[in-house]
C-alpha positions as CSV (number, residue, x, y, z in Angstrom):
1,X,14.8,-30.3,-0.9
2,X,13.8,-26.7,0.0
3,X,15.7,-23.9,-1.9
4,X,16.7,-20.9,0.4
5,X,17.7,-17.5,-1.1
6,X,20.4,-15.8,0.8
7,X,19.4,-12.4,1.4
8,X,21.5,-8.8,3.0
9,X,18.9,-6.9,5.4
10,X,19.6,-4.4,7.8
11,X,23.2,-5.3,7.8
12,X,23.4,-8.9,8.3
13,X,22.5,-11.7,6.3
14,X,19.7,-14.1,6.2
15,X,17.9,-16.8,4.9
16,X,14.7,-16.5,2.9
17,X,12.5,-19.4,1.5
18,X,10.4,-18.9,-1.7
19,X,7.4,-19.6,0.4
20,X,8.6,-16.9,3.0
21,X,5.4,-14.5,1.8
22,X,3.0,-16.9,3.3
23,X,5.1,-17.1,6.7
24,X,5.1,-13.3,6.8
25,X,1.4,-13.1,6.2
26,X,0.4,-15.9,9.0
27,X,2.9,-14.5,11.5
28,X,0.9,-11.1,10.7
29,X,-2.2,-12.7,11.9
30,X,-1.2,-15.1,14.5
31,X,0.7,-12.3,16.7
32,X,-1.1,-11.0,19.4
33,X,-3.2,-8.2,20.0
34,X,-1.7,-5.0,20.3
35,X,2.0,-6.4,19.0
36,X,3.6,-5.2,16.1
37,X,5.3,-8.4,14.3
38,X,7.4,-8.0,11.2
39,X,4.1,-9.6,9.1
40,X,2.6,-6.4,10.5
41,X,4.8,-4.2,9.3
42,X,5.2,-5.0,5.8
43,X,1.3,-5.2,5.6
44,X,1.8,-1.6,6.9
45,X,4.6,-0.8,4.5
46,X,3.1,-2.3,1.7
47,X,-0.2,0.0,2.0
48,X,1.8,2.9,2.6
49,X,4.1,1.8,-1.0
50,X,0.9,1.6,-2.8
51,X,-0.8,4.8,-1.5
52,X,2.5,6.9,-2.8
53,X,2.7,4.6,-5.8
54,X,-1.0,5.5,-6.4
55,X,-0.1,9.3,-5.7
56,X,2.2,9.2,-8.1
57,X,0.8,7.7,-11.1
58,X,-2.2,9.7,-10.4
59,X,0.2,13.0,-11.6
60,X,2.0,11.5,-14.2
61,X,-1.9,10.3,-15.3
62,X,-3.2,14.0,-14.8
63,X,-0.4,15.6,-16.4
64,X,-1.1,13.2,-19.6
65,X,-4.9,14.7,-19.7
66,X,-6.6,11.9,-18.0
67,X,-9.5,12.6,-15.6
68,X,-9.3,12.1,-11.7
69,X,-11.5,9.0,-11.1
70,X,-12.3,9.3,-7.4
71,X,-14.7,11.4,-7.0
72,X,-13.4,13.2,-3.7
73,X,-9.9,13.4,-5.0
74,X,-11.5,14.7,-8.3
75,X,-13.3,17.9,-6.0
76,X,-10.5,18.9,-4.0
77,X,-8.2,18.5,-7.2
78,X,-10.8,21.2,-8.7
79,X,-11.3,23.1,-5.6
80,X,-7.4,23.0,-4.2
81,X,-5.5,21.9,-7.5
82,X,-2.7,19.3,-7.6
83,X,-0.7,20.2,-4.8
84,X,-3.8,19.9,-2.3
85,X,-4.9,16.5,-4.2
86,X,-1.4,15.4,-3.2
87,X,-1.7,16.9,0.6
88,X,-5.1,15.0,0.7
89,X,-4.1,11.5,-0.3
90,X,-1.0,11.8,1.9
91,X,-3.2,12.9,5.3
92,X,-5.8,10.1,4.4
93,X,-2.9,8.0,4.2
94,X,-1.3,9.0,7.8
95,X,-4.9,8.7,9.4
96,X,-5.2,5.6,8.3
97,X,-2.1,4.0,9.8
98,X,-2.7,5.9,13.0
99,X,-6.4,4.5,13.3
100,X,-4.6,0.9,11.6
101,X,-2.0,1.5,14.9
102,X,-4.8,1.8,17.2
103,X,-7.2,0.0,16.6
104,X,-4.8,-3.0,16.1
105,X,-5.1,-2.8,20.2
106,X,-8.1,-3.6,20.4
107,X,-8.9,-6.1,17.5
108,X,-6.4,-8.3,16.2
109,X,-8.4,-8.9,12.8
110,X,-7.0,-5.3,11.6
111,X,-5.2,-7.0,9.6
112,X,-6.8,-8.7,7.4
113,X,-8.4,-6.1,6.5
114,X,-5.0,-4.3,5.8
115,X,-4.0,-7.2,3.4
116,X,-7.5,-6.9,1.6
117,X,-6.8,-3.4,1.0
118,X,-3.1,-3.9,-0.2
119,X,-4.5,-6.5,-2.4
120,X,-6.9,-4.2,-3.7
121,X,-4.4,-1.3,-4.2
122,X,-2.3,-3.7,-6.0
123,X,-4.9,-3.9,-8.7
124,X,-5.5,-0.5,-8.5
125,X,-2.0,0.5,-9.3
126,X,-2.3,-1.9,-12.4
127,X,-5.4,-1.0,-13.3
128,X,-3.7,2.7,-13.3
129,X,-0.5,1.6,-15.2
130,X,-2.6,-0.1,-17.8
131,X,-5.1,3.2,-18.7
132,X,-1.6,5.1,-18.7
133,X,-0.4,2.5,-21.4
134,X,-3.4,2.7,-23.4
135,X,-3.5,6.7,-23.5
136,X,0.4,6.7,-24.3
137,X,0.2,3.8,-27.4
138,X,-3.6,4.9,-28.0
């Protein structure tokens, strides 16, 4: 017996199954070329999460005393301060879904690569929230 979660999006309900991740993920990268499925675009939305997440805990993690570790970031924090930091993660972040948009044309793989990279900004949000945690009870 399969358990279903009833869920409320965009207005009208539907049905979800606990294995509904791994339908999203293949429908991501059995779509076609060029066609933006709804796999797609929560790849898309969960890179864009992650890069504000990121942005975020990067100020509260600055305004605690610890260091930039990117060393790009850490140069235009120096050179521009916060408020040009924050301008340069959010235009790295924009070029990146406009070269994700299209490129996705052209080759359909894309998006794997997107789902590599929102795996590995999950653990770089972690690995964030855990140096915050260790500074705070530290």
């Amino acid at each position: 017996m399969q358990h279903v979660i009833k869920v409320q999006a965009a207005g009208r309900a539907g049905a979800v199954s606990p294995n509904g991740f791994v339908a999203v993920v293949r429908s991501a990268f059995s779509t076609r070329t060029g066609e933006l499925s709804r796999g797609r675009i929560i790849l898309a939305s969960y890179f864009v999460l992650f890069q504000l997440l990121d942005l975020v805990i990067t100020q509260v993690g600055l305004s605690l005393g610890i260091v930039e570790a990117n060393g790009l970031a850490s140069g235009i924090l120096g050179a521009a301060g916060r408020p040009g930091m924050a301008l340069f993660k959010l235009a790295i972040t924009a070029i990146v879904l406009l070269l994700l948009v299209r490129l996705s044309v052209s080759f359909r793989r894309i998006w794997a690569a997107v789902w590599i990279a929102d795996v590995l900004m999950t653990m770089v949000f972690a690995f964030n929230m855990l140096n915050i945690w260790l500074f705070v009870v530290a």
